[in-house]
SEZA-911728 format. One record per residue: residue in three letters; residue number from 1; x, y, z of N, C-alpha, C, O, CB in turn. Coordinates in steps of 0.05 Angstrom, whole numbers. Atoms other than C-alpha are relative to their C-alpha. Glycine has a CB too. Example, Ala and Ser with C-alpha at 12.3 -4.5 7.8 and 13.67 -1.06 7.14 Angstrom:
// SEZA-911728
ATOM   residu   num   n_east   n_north     n_up   ca_east   ca_north    ca_up   c_east   c_north     c_up   o_east   o_north     o_up   cb_east   cb_north    cb_up
ATOM      ALA     1       18       -24        0       246        -90      156       18        24        0       39        24       13       -20          1       25
ATOM      SER     2      -16       -24       -1       273        -21      143      -15        22       14       -5        44       18         9          9      -29
This chain:
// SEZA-911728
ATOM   residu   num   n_east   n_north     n_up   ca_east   ca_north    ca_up   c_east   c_north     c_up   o_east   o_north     o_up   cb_east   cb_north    cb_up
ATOM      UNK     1       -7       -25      -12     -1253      -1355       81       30         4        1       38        25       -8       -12          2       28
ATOM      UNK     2      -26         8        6     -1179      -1375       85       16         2      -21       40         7      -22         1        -21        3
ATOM      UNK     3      -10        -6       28     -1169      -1372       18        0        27       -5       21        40       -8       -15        -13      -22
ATOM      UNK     4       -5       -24        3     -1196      -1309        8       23        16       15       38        31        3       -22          8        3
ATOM      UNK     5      -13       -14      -15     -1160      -1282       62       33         5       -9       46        26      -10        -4        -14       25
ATOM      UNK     6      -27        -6        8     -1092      -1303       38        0        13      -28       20        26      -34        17        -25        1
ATOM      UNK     7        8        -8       21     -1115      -1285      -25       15        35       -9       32        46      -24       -31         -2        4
ATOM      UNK     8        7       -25       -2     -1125      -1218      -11       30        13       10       43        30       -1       -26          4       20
ATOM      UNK     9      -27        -8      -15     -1063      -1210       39       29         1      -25       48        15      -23         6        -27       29
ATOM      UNK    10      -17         0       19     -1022      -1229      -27       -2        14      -23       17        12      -39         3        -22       -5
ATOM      UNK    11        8       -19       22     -1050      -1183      -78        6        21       20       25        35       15       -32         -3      -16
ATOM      UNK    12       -5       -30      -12     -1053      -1126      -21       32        10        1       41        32       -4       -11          1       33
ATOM      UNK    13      -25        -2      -13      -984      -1139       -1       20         5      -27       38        21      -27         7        -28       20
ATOM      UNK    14      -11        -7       25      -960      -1143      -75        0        28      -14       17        41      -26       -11        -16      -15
ATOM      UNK    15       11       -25       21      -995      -1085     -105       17        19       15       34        32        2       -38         10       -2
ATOM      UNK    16       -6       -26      -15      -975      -1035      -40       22        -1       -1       33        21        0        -8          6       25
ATOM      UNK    17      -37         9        1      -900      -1065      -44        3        18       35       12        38       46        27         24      -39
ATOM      UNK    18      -12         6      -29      -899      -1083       28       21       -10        6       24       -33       -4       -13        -14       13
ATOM      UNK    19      -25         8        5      -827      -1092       47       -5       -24       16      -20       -23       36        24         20        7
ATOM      UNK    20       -2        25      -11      -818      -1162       68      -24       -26      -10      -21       -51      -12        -1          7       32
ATOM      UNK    21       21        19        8      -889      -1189       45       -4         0      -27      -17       -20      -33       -24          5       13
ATOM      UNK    22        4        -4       29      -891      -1173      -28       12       -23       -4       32       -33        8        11         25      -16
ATOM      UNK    23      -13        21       22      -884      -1227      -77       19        13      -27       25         2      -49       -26        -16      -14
ATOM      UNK    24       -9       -16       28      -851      -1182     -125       28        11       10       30        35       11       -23         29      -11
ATOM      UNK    25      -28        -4      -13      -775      -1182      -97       19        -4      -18       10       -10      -40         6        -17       23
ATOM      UNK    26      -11         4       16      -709      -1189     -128        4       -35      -15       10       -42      -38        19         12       12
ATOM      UNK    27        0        32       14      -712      -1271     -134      -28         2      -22      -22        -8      -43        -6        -31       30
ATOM      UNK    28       14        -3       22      -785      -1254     -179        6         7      -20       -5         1      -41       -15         10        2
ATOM      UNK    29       -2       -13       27      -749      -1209     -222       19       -23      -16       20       -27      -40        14         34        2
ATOM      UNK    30      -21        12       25      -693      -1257     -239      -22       -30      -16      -19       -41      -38        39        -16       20
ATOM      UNK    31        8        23        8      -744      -1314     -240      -14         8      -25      -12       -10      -42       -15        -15       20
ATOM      UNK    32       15       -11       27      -788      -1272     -300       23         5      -22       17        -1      -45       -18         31        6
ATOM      UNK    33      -19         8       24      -713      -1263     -338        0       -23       -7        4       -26      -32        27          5        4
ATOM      UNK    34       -3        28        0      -713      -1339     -331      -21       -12      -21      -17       -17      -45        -5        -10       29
ATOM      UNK    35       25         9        9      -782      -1364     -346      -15        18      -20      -19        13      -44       -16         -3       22
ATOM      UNK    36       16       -15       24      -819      -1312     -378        3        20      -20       26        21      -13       -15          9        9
ATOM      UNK    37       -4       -11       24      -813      -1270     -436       -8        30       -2      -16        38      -24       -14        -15      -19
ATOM      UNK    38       12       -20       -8      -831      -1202     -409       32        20        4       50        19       21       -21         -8       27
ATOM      UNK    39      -30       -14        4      -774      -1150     -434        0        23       24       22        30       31         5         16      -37
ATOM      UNK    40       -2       -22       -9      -794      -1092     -387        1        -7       34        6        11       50       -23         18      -12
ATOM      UNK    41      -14        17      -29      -783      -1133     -319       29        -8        4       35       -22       23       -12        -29        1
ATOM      UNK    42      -30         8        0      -708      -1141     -330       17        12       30       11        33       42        14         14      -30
ATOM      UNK    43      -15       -18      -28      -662      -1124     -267       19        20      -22       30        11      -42        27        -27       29
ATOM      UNK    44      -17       -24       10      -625      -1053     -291       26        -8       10       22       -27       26        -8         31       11
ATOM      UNK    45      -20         3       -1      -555      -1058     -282       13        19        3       24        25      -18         6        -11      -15
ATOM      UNK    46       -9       -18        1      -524       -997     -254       25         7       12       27        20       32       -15         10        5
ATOM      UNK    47      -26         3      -14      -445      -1004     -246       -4       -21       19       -9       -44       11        10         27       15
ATOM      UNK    48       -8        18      -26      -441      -1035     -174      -33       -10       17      -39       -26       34        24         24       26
ATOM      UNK    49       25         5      -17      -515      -1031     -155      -15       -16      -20       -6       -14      -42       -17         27        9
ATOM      UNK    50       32        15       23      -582      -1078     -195      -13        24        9       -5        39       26       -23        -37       10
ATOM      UNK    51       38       -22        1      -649      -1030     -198      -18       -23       -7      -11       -38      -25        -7         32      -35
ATOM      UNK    52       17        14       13      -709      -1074     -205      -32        20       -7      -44        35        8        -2        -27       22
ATOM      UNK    53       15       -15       13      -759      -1043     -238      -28        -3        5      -38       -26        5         6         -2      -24
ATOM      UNK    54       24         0      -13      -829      -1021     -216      -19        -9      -24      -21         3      -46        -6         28       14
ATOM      UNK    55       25        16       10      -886      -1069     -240      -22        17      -12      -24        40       -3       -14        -16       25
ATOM      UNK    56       19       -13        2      -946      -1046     -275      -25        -7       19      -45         7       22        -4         -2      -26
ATOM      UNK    57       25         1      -28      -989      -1078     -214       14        23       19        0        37       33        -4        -38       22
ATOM      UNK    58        9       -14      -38      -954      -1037     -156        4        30       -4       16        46      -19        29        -13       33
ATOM      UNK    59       14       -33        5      -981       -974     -144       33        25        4       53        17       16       -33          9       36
ATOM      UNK    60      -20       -24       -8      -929       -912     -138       -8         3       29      -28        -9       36        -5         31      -18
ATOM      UNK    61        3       -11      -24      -923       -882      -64      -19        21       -8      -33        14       12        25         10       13
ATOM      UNK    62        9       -29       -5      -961       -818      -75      -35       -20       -1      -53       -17       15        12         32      -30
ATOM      UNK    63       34        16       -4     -1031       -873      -97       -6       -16       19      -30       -17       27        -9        -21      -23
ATOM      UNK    64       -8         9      -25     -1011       -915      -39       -8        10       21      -14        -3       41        20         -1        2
ATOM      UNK    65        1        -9      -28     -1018       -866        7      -31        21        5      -38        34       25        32         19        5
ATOM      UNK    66       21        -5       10     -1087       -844      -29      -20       -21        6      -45       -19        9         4          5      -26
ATOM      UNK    67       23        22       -8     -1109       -913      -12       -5        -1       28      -26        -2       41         8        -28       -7
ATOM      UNK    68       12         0      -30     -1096       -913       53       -7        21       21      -10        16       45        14        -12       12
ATOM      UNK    69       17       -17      -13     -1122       -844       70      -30        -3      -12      -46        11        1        12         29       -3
ATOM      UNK    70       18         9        4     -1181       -872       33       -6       -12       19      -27        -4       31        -1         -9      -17
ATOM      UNK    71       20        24       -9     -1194       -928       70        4        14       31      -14         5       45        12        -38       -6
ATOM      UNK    72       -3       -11      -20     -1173       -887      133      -31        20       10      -42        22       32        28         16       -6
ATOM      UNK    73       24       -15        1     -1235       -839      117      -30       -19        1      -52       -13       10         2         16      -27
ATOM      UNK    74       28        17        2     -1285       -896      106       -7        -1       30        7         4       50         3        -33      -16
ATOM      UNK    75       17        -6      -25     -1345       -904      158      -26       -19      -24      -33       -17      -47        -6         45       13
ATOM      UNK    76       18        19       -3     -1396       -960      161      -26        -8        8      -24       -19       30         9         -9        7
ATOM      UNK    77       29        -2      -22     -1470       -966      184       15       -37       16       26       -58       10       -50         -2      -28
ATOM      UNK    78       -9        16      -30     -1459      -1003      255       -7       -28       -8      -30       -27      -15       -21         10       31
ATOM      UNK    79        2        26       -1     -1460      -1080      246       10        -9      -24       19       -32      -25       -26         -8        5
ATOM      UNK    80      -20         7       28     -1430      -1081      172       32       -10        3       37       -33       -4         2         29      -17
ATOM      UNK    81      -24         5       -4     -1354      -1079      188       10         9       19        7        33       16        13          5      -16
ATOM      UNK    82      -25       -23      -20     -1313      -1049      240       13        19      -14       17        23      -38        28        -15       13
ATOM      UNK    83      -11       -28        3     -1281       -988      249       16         1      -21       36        13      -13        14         11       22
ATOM      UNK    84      -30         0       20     -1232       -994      188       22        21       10       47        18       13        -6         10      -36
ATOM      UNK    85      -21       -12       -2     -1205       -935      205       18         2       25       32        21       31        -7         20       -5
ATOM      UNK    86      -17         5      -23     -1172       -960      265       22       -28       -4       41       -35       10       -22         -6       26
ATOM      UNK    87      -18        12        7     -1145      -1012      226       23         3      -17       40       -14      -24        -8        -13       -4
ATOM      UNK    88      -22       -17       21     -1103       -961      181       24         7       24       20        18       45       -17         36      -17
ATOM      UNK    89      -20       -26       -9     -1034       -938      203        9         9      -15       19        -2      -35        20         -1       17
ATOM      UNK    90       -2       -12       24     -1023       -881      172       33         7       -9       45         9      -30       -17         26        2
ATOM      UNK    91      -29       -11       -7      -952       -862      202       22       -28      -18       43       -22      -31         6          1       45
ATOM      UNK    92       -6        20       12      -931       -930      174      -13        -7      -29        1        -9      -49        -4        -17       18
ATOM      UNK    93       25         1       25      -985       -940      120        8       -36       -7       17       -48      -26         9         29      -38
ATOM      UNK    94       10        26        1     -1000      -1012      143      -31        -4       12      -42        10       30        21        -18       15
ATOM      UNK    95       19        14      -14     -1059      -1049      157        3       -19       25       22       -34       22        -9        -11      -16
ATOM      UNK    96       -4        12      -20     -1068      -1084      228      -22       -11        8      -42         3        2        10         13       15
ATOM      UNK    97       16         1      -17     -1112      -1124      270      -27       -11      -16      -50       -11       -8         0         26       15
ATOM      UNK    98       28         8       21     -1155      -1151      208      -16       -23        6       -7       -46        6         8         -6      -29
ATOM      UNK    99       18        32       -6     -1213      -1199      224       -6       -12      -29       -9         4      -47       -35          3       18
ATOM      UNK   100       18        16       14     -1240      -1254      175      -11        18      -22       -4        24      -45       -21        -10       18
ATOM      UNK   101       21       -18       18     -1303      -1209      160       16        18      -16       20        13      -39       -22         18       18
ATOM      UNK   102      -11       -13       16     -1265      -1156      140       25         1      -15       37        20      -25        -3         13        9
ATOM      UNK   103      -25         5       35     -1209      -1186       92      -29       -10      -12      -35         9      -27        39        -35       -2
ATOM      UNK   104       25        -9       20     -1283      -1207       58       -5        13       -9      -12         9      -33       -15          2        0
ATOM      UNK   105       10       -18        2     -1300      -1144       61       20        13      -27       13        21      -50        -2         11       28
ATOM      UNK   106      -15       -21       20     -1234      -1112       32       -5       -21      -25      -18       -12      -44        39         10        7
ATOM      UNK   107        4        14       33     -1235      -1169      -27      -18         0      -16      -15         3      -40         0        -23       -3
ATOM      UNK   108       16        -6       14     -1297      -1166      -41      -17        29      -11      -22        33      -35       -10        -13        8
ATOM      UNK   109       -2       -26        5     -1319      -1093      -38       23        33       -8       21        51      -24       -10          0       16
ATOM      UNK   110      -25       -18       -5     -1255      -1049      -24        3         2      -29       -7        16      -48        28        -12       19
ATOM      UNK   111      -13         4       33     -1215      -1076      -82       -6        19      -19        6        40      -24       -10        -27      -14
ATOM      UNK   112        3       -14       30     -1246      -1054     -142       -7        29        5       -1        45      -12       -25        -15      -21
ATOM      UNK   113       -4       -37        4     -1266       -976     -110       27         8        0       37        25      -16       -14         19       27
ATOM      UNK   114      -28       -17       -9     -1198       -966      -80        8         0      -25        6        21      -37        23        -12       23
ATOM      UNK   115      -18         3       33     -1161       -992     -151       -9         0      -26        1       -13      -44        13        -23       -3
ATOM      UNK   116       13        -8       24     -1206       -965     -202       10        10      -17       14         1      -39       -17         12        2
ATOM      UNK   117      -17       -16       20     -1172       -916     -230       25         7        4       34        27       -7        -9         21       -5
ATOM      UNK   118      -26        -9        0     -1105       -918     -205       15       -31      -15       39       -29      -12        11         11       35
ATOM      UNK   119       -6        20       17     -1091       -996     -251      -17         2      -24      -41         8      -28        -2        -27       14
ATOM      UNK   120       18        -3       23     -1096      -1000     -322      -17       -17        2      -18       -34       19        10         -1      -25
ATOM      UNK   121       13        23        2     -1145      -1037     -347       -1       -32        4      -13       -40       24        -2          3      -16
ATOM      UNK   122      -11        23        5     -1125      -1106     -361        3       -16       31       -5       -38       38        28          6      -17
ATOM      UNK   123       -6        13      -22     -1100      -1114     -290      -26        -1       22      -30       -19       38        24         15        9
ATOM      UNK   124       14         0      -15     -1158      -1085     -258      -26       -18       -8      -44       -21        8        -2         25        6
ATOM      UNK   125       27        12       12     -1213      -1126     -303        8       -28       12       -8       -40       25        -7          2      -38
ATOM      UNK   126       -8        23      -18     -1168      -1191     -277        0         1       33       12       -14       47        28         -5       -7
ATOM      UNK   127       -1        -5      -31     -1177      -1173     -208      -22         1        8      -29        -4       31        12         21       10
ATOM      UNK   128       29         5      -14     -1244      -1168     -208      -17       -19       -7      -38       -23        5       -16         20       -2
ATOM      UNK   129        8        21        1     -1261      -1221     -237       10       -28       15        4       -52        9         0          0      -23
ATOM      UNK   130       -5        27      -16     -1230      -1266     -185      -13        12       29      -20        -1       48        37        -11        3
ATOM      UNK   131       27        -9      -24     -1273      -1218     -135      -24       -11        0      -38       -19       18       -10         29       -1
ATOM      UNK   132       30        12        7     -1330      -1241     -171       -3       -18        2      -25       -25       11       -12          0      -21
ATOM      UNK   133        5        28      -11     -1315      -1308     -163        2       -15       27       -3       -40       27        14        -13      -12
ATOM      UNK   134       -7        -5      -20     -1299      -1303      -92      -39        13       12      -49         6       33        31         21       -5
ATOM      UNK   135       22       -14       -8     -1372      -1259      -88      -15       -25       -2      -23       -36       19       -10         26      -16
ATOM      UNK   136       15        16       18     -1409      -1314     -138        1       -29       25      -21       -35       35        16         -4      -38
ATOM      UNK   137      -16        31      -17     -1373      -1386      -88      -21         8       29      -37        -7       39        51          2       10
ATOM      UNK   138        7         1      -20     -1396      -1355      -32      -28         7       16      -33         9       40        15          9        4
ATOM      UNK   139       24        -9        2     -1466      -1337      -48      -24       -26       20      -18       -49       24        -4          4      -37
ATOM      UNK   140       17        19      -15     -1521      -1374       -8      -26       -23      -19      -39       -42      -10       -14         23       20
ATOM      UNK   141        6        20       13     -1551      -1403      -72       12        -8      -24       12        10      -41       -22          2       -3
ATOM      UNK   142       -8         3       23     -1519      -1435     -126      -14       -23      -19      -32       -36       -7        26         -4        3
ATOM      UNK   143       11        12       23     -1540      -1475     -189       19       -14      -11       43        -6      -11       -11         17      -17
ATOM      UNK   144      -19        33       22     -1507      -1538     -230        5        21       -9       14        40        4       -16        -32      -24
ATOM      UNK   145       -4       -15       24     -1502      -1500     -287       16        30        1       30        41      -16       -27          3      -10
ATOM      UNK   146      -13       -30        0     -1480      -1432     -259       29       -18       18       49        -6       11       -23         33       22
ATOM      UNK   147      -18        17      -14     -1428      -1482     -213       25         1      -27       46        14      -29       -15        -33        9
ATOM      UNK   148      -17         4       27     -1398      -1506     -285       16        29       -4       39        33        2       -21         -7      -27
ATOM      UNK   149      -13       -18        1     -1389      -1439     -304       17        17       10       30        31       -5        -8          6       -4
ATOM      UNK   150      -15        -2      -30     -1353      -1418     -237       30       -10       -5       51         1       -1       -16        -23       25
ATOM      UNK   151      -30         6       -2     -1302      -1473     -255        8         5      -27       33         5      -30         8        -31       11
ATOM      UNK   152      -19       -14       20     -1287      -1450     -323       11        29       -1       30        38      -14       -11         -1      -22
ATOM      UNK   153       -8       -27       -5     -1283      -1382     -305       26        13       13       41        32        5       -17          8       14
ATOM      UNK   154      -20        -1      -15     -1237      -1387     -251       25       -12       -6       45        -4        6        -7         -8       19
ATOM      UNK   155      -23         3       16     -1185      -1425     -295       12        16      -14       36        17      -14        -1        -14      -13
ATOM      UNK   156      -10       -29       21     -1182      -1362     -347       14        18       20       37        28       18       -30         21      -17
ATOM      UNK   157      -16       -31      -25     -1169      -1309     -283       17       -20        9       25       -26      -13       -23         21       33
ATOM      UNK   158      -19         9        5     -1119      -1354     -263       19        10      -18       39        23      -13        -5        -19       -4
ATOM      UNK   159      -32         4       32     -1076      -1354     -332        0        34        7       20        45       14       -12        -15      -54
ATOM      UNK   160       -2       -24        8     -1097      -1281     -335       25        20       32       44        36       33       -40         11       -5
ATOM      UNK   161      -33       -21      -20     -1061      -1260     -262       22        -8       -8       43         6       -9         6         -4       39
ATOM      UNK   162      -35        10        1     -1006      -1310     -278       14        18      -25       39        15      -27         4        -40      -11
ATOM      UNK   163       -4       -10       20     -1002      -1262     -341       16        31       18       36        46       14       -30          0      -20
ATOM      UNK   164       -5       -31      -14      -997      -1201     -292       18         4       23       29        26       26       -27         12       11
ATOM      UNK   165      -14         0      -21      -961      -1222     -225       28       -19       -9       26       -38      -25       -21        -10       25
ATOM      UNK   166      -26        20        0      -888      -1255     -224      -10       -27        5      -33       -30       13        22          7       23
ATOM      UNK   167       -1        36       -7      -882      -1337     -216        6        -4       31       -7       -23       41        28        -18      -18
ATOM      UNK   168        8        -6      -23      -870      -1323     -149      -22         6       30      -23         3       54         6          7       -6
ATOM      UNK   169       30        -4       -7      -938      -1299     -137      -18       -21       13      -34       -20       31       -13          7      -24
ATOM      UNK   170       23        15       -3      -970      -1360     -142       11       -30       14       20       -47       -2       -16         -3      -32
ATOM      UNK   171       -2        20       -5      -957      -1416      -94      -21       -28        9      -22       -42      -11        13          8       13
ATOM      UNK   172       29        22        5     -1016      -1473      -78      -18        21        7      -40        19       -5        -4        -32       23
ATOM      UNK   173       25       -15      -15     -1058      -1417      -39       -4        20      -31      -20        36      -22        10         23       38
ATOM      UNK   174       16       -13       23     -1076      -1379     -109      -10       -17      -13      -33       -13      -23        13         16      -19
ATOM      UNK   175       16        29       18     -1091      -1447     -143       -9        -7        8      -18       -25       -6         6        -20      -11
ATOM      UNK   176       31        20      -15     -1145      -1475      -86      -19        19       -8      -38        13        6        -5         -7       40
ATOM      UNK   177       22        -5        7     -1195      -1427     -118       -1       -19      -28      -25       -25      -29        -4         30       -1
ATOM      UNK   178       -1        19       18     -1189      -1471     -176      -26       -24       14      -49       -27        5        34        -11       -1
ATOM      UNK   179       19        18      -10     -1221      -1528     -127      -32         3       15      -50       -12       22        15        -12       15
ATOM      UNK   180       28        -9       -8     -1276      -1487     -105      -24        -6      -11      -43       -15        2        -2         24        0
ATOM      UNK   181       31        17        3     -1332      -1505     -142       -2       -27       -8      -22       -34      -21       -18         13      -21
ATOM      UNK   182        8        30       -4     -1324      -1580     -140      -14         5       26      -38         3       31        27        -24        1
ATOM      UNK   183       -3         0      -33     -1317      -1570      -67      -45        13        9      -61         6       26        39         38       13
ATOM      UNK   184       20       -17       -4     -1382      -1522      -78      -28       -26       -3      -48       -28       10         2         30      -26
ATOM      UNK   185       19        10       26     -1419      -1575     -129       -4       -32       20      -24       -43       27        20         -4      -42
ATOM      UNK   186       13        31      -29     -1411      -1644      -74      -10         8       27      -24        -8       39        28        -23       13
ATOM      UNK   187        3         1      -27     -1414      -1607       -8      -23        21        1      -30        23       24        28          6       17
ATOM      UNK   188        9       -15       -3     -1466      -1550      -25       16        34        1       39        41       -3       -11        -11       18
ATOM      UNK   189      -14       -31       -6     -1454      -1473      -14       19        -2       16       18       -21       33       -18         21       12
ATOM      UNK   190      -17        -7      -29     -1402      -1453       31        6        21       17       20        17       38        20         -6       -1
């Protein structure tokens, strides 16, 4: 649950370009001139000021503020989640006050309605496939064989965010889904 949670808090916080919590700051951009090979991430250079240049994960303000009058509007049959919309502020356009259940909730359901059609492809097919594995881990029955496939799966979405988020992104808490289905395959479901 932990995992997901930070999980989630680090993709939300990335994509919405939360000031202070985003992984996607000026030390990411210089570290992608550094390390990676990605020409359209460069810091701009304008006279006396840098520009760092907006990501193809984080959303513009105007979809941003589409998400979170979305999720502001959502409504729940009684015992599913809490009120979400009491956990929207809109005046701010943060989230607050999030339990457990519902960072589950947003990772596993939210996610892929809210960012359907406002990420291209590519980013959004990697994103849900670490939902799915996140849905699949935490299921109440699993199988050897579907286990196996669990941990090869979850190595590919791996490479594939490290393809999509800065080096920054990923510190040990994106790589313990990696150990999830050992963890799944000696100790049972979890």
């Amino acid at each position: 649950m932990h995992i997901e949670k930070n999980m989630f808090e680090n993709i939300f916080n990335t994509v919405m370009d939360m000031k202070g919590k985003t992984k996607d700051n000026m030390k990411a951009i210089m570290d992608i001139t550094l390390f990676c090979n990605r020409k359209n991430m460069k810091l701009v250079f304008n006279g006396l000021r840098v520009a760092k240049p907006r990501a193809s994960f984080v959303l513009e303000i105007n979809a941003q503020q589409l998400v979170y009058q979305w999720l502001k509007s959502l409504y729940f049959s009684n015992g599913h989640a809490s009120n979400i919309s009491r956990l929207i502020n809109l005046e701010e356009y943060k989230l607050h006050r999030i339990k457990s259940h519902n960072y589950h909730l947003f990772m596993q359901i939210l996610i892929p309605l809210a960012y359907h059609d406002l990420w291209p492809k590519s980013i959004w097919d990697a994103l849900t496939e670490i939902i799915h594995f996140f849905w699949d881990i935490s299921s109440n029955k699993l199988q050897t064989n579907h286990i196996e496939r669990l941990k090869m799966n979850i190595i590919e979405t791996i490479c594939k965010l490290e393809m999509i988020f800065p080096p920054s992104f990923f510190d040990w808490m994106e790589h313990l889904p990696i150990y999830l289905p050992y963890k799944a395959k000696v100790g049972g479901p979890i």
